[in-house]
C-alpha positions in Angstrom: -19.8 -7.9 2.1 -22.3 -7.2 -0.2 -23.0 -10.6 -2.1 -23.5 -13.9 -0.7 -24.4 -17.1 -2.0 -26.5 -19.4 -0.5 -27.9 -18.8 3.0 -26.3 -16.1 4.7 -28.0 -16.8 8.1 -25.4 -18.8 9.4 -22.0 -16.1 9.0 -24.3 -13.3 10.1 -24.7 -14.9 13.3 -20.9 -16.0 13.3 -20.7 -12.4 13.0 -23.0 -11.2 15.4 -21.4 -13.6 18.3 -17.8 -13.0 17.9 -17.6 -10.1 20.2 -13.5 -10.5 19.9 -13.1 -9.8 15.8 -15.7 -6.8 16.3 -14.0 -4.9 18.7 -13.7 -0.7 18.6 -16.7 -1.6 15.8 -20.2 -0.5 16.2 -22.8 -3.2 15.0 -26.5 -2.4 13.4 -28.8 -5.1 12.1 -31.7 -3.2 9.6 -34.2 -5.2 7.6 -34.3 -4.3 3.7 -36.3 -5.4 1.8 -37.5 -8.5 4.2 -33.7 -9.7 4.6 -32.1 -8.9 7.1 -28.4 -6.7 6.8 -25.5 -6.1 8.9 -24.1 -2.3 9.0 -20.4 -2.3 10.7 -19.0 1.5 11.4 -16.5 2.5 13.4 -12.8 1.1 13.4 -11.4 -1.6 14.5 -7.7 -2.1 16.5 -4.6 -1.8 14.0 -3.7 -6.1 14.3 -0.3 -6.9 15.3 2.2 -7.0 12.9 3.0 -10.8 11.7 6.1 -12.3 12.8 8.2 -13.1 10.5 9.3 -16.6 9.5 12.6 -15.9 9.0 13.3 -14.0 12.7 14.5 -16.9 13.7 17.2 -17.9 11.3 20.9 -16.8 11.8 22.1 -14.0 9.0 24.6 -14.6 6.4 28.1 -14.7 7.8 29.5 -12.2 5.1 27.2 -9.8 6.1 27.8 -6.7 8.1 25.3 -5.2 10.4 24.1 -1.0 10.0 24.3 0.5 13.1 21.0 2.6 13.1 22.4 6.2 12.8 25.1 5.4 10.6 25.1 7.3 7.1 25.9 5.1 3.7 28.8 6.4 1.7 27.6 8.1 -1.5 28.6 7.4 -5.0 31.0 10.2 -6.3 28.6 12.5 -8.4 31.5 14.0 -10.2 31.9 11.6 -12.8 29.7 12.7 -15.7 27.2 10.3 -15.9 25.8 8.9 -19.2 22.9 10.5 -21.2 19.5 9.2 -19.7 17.2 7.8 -22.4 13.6 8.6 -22.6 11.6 5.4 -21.7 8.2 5.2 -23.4 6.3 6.3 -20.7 8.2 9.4 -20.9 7.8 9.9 -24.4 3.9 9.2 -24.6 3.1 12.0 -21.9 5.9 14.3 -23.8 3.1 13.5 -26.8 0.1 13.5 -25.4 0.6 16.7 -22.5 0.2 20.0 -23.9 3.6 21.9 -24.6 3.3 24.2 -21.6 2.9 21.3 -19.1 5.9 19.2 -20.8 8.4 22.5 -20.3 7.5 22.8 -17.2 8.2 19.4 -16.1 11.9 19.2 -17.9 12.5 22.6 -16.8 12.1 20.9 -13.3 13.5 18.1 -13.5 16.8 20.0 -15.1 16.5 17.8 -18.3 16.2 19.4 -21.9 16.5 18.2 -24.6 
């Protein structure tokens, strides 16, 4: 935290006492410039992961459960599919790149034009 406003005496020393939130942290108090700064290094524990809200509420009844190791059917990729259009993102960096990088990225992507 580099800005405060008003006195920052009193969350320094929140800081400084709760021994719990700096855990895994190492903790140097330096004086600069006649104030006085707290240096944190180190890192701290992942946190757990929040709990959902919604862990408790029964699923949909249409639904059908995955079983972990079970593959998705594929769409049939035989069908010829329809022409992709360029979106503008496309066409700007087909503008703006120089010719060799723009070949080299439709060339690998297998789209010409």
């Amino acid at each position: 935290m580099y800005g405060t406003w008003g006195d920052p005496e009193p969350l320094q020393e929140e800081l400084i006492a709760d021994e719990e939130w700096r855990a895994g942290t190492h903790l140097s108090v330096q004086e600069i410039a006649g104030q006085r700064v707290l240096r944190f290094s180190g890192r701290p524990p992942n946190p757990a992961a929040p709990r959902s809200r919604y862990a408790e509420e029964p699923r949909e009844a249409g639904r059908t459960e995955v079983e972990p190791g079970a593959r998705r059917p594929t769409p049939d990729r035989s069908a010829p599919s329809a022409p992709r259009r360029r979106g503008p993102v496309r066409r700007l960096a087909a503008d703006v790149l120089p010719p060799v990088v723009t070949r080299a990225i439709r060339r690998r992507s297998g789209g010409g034009r």
